[in-house]
C-alpha positions as a LaTeX table, in Angstrom:
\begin{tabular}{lrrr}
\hline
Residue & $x$ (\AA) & $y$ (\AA) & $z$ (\AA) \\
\hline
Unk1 & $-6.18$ & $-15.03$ & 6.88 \\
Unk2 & $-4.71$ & $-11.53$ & 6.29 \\
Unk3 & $-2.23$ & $-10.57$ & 3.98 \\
Unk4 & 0.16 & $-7.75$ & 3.99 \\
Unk5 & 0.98 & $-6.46$ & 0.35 \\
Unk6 & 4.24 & $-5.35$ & $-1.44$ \\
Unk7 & 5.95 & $-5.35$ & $-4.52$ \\
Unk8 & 8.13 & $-8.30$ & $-4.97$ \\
Unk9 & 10.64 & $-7.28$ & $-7.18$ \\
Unk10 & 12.86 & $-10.05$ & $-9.48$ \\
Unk11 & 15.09 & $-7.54$ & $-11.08$ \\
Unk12 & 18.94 & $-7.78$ & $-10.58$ \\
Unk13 & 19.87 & $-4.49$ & $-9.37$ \\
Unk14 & 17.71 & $-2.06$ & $-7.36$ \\
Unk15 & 16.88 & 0.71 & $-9.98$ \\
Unk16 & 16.25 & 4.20 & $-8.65$ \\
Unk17 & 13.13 & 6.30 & $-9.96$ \\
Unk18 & 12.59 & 10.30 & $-9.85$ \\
Unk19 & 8.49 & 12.38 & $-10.15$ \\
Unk20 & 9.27 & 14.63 & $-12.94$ \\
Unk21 & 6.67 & 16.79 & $-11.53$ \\
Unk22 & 4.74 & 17.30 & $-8.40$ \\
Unk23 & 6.75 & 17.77 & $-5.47$ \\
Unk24 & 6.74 & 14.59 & $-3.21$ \\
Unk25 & 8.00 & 16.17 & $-0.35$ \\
Unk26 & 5.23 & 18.42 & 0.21 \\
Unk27 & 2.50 & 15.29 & $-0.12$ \\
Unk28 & 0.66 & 15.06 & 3.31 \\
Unk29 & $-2.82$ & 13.23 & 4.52 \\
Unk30 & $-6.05$ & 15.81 & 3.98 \\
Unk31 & $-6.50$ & 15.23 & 7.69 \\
Unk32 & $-3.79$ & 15.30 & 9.98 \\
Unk33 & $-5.59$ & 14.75 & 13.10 \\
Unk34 & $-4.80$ & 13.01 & 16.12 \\
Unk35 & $-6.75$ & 9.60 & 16.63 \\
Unk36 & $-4.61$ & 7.45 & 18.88 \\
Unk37 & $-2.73$ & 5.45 & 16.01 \\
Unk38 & 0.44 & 6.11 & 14.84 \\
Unk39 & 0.74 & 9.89 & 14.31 \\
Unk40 & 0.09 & 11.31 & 10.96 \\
Unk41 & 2.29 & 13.53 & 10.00 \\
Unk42 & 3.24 & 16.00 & 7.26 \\
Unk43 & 4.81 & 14.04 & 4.50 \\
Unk44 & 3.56 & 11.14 & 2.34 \\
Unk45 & 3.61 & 7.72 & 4.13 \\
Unk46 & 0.83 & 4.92 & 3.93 \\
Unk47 & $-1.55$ & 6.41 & 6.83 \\
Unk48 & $-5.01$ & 4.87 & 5.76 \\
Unk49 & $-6.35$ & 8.40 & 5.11 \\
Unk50 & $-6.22$ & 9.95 & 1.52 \\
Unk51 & $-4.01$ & 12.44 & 0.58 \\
Unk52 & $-3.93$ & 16.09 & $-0.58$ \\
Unk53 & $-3.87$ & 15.93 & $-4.72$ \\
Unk54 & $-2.10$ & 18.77 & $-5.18$ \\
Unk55 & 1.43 & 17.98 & $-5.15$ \\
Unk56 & 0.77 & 14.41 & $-6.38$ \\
Unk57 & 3.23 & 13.43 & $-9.38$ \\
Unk58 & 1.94 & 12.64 & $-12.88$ \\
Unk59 & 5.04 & 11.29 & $-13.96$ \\
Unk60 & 8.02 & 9.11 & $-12.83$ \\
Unk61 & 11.45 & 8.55 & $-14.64$ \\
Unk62 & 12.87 & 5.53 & $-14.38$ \\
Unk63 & 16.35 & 4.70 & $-14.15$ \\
Unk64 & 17.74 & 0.75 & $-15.78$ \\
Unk65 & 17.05 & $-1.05$ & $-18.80$ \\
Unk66 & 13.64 & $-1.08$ & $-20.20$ \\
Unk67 & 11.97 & $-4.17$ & $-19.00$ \\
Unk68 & 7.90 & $-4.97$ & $-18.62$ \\
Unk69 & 6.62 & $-3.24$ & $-15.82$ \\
Unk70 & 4.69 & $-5.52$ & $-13.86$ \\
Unk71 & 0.74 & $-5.03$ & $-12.47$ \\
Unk72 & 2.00 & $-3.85$ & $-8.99$ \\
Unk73 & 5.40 & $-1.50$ & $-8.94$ \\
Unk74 & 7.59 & 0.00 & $-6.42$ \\
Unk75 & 8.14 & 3.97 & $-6.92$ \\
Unk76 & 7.32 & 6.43 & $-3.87$ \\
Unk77 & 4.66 & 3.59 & $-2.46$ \\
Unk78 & 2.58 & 1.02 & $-4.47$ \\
Unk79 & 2.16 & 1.97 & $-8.40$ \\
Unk80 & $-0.14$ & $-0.14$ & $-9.83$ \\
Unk81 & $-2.19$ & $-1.17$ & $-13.26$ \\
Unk82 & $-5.60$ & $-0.40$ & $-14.06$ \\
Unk83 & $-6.47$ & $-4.22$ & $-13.38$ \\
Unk84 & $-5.50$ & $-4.18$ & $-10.08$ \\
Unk85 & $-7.34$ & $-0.86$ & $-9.54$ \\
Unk86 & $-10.10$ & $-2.89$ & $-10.89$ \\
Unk87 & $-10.45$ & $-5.66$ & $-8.49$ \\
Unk88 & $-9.94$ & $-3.16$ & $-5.85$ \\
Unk89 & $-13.11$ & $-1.38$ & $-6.55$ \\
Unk90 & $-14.85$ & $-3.99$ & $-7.37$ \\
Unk91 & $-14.93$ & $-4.91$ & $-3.28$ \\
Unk92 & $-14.59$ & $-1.42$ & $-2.24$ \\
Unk93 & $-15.37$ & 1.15 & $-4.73$ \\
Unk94 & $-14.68$ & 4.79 & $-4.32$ \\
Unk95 & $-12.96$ & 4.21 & $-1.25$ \\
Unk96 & $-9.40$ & 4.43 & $-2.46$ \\
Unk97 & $-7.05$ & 7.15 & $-4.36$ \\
Unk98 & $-5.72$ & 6.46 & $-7.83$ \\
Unk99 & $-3.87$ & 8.96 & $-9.07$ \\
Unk100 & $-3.11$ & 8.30 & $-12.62$ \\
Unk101 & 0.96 & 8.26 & $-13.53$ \\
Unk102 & 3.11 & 7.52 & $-16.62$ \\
Unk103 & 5.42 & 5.96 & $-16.15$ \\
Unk104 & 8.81 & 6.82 & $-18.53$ \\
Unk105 & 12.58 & 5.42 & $-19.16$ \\
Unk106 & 15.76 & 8.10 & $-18.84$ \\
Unk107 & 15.23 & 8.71 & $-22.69$ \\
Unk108 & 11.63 & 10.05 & $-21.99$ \\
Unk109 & 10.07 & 6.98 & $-23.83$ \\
Unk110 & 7.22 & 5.75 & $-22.52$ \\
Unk111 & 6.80 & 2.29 & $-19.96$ \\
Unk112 & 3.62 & 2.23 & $-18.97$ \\
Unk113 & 0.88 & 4.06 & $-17.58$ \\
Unk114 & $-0.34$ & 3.35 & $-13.80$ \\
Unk115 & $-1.61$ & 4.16 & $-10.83$ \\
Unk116 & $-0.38$ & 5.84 & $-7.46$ \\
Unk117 & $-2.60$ & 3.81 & $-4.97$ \\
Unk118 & $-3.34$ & 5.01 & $-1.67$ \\
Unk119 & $-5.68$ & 3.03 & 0.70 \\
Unk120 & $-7.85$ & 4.92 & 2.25 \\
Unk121 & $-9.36$ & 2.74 & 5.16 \\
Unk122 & $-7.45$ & 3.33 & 8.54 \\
Unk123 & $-8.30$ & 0.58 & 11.19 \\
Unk124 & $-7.60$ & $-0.78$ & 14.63 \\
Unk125 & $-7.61$ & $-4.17$ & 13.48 \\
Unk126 & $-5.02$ & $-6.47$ & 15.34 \\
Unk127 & $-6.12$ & $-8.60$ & 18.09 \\
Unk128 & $-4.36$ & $-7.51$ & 21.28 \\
Unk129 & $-5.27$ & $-10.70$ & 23.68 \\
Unk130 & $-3.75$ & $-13.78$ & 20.69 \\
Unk131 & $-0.84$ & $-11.06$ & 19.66 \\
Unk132 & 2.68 & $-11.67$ & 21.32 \\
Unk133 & 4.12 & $-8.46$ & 20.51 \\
Unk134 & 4.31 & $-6.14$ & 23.29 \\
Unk135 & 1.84 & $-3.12$ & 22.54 \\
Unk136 & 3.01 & 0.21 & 23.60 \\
Unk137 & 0.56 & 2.39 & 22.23 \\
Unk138 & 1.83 & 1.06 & 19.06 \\
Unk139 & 2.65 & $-2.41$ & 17.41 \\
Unk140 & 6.72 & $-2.47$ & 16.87 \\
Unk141 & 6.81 & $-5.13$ & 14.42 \\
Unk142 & 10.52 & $-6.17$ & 15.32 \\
Unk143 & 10.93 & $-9.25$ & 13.18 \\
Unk144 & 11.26 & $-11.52$ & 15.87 \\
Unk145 & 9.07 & $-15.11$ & 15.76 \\
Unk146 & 6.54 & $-13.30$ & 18.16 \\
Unk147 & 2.60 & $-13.74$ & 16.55 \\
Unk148 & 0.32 & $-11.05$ & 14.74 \\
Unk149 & $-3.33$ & $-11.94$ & 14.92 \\
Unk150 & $-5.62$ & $-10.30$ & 13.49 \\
Unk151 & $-9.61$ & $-9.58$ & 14.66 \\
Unk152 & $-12.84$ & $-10.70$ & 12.01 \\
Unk153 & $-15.28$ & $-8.66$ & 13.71 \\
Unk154 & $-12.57$ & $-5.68$ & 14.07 \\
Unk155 & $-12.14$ & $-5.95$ & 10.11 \\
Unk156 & $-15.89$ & $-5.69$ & 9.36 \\
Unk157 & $-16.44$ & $-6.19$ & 5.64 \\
Unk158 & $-13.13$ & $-4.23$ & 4.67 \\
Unk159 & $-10.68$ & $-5.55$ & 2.26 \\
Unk160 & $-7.75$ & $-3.01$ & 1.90 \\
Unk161 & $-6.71$ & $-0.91$ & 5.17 \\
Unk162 & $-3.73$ & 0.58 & 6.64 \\
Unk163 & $-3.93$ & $-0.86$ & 10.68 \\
Unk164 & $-3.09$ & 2.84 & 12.58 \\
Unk165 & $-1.33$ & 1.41 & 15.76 \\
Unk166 & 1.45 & $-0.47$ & 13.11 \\
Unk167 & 4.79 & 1.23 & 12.66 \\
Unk168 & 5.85 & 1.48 & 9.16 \\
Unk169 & 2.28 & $-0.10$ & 7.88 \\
Unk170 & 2.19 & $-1.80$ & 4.62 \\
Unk171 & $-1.23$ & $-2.05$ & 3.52 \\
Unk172 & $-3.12$ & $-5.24$ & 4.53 \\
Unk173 & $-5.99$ & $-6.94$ & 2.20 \\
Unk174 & $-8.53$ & $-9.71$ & 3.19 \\
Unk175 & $-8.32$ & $-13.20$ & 2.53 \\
Unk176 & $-11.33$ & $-12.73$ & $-0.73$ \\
Unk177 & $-9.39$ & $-9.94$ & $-2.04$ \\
Unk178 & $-5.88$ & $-11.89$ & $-2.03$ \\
Unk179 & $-8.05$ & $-14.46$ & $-4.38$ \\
Unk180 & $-9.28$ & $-12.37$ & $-6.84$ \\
Unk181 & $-6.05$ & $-10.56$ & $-7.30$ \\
Unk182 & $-4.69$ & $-14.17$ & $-7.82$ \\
Unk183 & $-7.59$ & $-14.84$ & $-10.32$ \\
Unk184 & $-6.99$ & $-11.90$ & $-12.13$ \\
Unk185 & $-3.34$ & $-12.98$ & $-12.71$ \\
Unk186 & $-1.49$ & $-9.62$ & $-10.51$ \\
Unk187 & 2.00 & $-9.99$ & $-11.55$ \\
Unk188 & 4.13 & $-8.19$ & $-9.24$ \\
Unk189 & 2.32 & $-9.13$ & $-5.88$ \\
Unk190 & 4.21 & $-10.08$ & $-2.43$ \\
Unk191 & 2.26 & $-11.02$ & 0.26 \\
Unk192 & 3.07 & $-11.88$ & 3.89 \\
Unk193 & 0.05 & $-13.87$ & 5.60 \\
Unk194 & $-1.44$ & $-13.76$ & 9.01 \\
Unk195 & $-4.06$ & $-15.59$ & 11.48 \\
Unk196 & $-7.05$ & $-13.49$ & 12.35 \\
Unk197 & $-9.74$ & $-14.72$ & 14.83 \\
Unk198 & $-13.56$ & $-15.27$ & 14.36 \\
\hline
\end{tabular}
C-alpha cells in the first residue's frame, strides 16, 4: 500500500499564515532541468528535488487563536516537528530538506518551532498497465473513481518521494513508513491510500 500525505486540519475556520522573512516567491528547485515529469519550474512547489536555501523563511506568523500546533502543519507546504523529521531519517537519512522555522502568533509570541520539509526523492513510480487514468505524458488525477496503482519494484527501497509524471503531487510514503509515523503517535497526519503491485 501507498499513502499520499497531508495535513488534516480540525480547526473551525481556515487561518491564514505570512514568512516574516525570506521571500517565498523567489524559492525554486537547485535543478531545474528537464527530465520528462512534470516540468519544474521557478517557484516553490513539491517537485521531489531540493530546493535553493537562500530565500527559505525562518519564520511564519500565524493568524487565529493560539491553539497546539500539531506534529504535521499546513503553511507554504508541509511544516512539521522534529519527531516526524525523526522517523523520516531514520528510513532515509540525509535525503530530505529540513529547514528549521518558528513558528509565531500575530502578537509575536512564540507557537512552536518546526520544520519546512521538502522530499527530496523524485520517482516514476505509478504503474501504467493496472492504472485507469488516461496518461498523457502526465497523470491528471481528476477525482473521478478511475484506479492509481502503484509499482514495488519501481519504488525500490524508498519511503518518501514526490512521483514526477503527477500533477499537483503531494508527497507519497511507503506502507513501513505510514507505521512508524503511527507508532510514533504523528498528530496532524492525513493520508489517502493506494494499491501498488509486486
Amino acid at each position: 500500500m501507498v499513502y499520499f500525505l497531508s495535513y488534516m486540519s480540525e480547526e473551525v475556520y481556515s487561518y491564514t499564515c505570512r514568512a516574516l522573512d525570506g521571500d517565498v516567491n523567489k524559492i525554486q528547485a537547485i535543478d531545474l532541468t528537464r527530465d520528462g515529469g512534470v516540468r519544474i519550474r521557478p517557484g516553490y512547489s513539491y517537485y521531489g528535488r531540493p530546493l535553493e536555501p537562500t530565500h527559505i523563511p525562518t519564520k511564519i506568523e500565524l493568524s487565529g487563536p493560539k491553539r497546539p500546533i500539531r506534529d504535521i502543519y499546513a503553511a507554504y507546504g508541509l511544516i512539521v516537528s522534529a519527531k516526524f523529521k525523526d522517523v523520516i531519517e531514520s528510513f532515509e537519512p540525509n535525503v530530505h530538506q529540513f529547514f528549521p522555522i518558528e513558528l509565531v502568533w500575530e502578537d509575536g509570541s512564540h507557537a512552536a518551532d518546526r520544520f519546512w520539509f521538502i522530499p527530496c526523492n523524485r520517482l516514476d513510480t505509478v504503474d501504467r498497465a493496472k492504472t485507469t487514468f488516461e496518461f498523457r505524458n502526465v497523470w491528471f488525477l481528476d477525482g473521478s473513481k478511475k484506479e492509481l496503482v502503484f509499482s514495488r519494484p519501481q519504488l525500490g527501497n524508498h519511503h518518501v518521494w514526490i512521483d514526477k509524471y503527477i500533477v499537483m503531487p503531494t508527497p507519497a510514503i511507503s506502507e513501513a513508513l505510514k507505521a512508524s509515523l503511527d507508532a510514533a503517535g504523528i498528530t496532524g497526519a492525513h493520508y489517502q491510500h493506494f494499491p501498488e503491485t509486486g
